[in-house]
C-alpha positions in Angstrom: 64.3 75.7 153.3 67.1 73.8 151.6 67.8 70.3 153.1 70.7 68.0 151.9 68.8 64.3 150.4 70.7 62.5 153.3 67.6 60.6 154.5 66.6 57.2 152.4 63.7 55.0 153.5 64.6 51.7 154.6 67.7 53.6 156.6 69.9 53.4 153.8 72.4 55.9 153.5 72.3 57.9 150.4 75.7 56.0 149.3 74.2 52.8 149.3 70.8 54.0 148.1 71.6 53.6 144.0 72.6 50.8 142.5 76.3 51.3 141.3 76.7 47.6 140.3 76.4 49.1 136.8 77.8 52.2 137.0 80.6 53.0 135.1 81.2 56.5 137.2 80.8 58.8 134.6 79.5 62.2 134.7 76.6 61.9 132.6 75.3 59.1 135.0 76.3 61.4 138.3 73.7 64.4 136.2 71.0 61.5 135.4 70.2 60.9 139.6 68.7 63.9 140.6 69.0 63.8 143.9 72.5 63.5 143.8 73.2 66.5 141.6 70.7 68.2 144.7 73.3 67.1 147.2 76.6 67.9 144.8 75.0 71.4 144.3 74.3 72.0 147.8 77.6 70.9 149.3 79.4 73.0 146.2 78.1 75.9 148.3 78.6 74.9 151.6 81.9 74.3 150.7 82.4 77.7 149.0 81.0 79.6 152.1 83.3 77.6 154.3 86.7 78.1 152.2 85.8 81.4 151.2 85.6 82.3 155.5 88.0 80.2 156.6 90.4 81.7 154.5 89.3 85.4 154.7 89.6 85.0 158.3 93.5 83.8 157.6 94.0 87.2 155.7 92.2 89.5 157.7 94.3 88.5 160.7 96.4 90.8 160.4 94.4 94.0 160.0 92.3 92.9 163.4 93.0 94.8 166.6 94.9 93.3 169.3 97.9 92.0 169.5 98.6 89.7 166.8 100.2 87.2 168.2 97.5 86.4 170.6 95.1 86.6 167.8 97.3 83.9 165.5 97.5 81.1 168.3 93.5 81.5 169.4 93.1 81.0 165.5 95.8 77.9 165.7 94.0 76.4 168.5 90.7 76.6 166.9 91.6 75.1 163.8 93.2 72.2 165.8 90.0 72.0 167.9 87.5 72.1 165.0 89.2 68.9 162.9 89.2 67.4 166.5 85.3 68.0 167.2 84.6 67.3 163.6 85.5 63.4 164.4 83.7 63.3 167.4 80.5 65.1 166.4 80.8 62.8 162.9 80.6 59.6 164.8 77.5 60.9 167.2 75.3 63.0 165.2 73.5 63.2 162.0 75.6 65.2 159.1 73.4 67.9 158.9 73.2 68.5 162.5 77.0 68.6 162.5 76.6 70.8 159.5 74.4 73.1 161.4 76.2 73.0 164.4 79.7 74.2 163.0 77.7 76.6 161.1 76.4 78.3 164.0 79.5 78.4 165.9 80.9 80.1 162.7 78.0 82.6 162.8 78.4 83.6 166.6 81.9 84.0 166.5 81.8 86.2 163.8 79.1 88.7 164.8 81.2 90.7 166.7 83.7 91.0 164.1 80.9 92.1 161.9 79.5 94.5 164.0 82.8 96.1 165.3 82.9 99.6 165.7 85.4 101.7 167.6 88.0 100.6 170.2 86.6 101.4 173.4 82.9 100.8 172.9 81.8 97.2 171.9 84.3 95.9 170.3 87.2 95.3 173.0 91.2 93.7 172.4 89.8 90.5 174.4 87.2 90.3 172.2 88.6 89.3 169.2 90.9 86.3 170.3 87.4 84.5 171.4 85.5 85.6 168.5 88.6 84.4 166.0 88.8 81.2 168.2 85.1 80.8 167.7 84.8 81.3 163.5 87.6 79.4 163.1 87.0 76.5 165.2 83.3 76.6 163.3 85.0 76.7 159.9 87.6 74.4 160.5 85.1 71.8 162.2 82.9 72.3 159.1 85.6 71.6 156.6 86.8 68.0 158.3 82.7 67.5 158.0 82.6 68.0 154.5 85.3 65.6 153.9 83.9 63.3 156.8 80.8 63.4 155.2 81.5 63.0 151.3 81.0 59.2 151.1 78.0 59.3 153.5 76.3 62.3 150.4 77.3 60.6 148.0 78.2 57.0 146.3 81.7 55.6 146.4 81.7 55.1 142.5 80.7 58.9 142.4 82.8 60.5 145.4 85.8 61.9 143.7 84.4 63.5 140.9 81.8 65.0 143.2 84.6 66.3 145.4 86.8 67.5 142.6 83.5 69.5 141.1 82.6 70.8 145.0 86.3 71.6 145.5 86.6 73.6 142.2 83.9 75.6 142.6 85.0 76.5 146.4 88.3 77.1 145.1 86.9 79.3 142.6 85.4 81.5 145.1 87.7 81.1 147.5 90.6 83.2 145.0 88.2 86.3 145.9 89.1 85.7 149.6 92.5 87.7 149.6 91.3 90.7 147.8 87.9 90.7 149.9 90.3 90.8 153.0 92.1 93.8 151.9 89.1 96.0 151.1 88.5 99.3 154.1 86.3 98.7 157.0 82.9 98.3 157.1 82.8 96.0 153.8 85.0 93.1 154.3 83.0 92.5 158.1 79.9 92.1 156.5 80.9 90.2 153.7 
């Protein structure tokens, strides 16, 4: 099981848990704490998976069934939705909870676009304006999390080299998105 170091004794938070009077904010002193190059590793995927879905789920839009336009505004809603219940669930809950949570959501709204088959049987036009509303409101929501959640992962002193480092490896995986998207059914679904 891979848990994010988010828990200090004394109930510090992680940000406040090194001392950073001396820190100078380099990267060799970000790669000398351990558990923070735990945490940077482990959001750098989170925040691949996330980019990479939330933006195959962008291009794939268009090659869903159902009417389009139906399917663009269930996908507009959720996105406003998730960066809406990202702020409330931030202030409430514990960041991996949230984490979890939005992950979930993510996972059960795309199951049935992963397990689609032919029109008629399973897989039905009203289906996939809840199922898109559902993986993107869980990818969106997960995104404003991330960014929520940066300072409480990670020292102010270290915060935006850690977020550069997790944003260019998402965006690095994230360039596949487009090209996964365009691959024939059954491949980009299970993806």
């Amino acid at each position: 099981v891979i848990s994010l170091e988010i828990d200090y004794p004394d109930g510090e938070k992680p940000a406040d848990a090194i001392d950073t009077k001396h820190c100078q904010g380099t990267l060799s002193e970000l790669c000398s704490d351990k558990a923070l190059l735990k945490n940077m590793f482990i959001v750098s995927i989170i925040w691949a998976i996330t980019s990479f879905t939330y933006y195959l789920i962008i291009f794939k839009l268009k090659s869903l069934p159902g009417n389009i336009f139906v399917n663009s505004s269930a996908s507009s809603i959720a996105n406003a939705l998730g960066h809406f219940a990202a702020l409330c669930l931030y202030k409430v809950m514990h960041v991996k909870r949230v984490m979890t949570f939005f992950f979930l959501i993510q996972l059960f709204g795309s199951l049935p676009i992963c397990f689609q088959f032919e029109r008629g049987s399973f897989y039905t036009d009203e289906l996939v304006p809840v199922s898109l509303l559902l993986s993107t409101f869980g990818a969106a929501g997960q995104f404003c999390n991330l960014y929520l959640a940066h300072l409480d992962l990670f020292p102010l002193v270290f915060a935006t080299t850690t977020m550069g480092v997790c944003n260019i490896v998402a965006r690095s995986m994230t360039i596949f998105a487009p090209v996964v998207a365009e691959i024939a059914y059954p491949v980009p679904a299970l993806t």
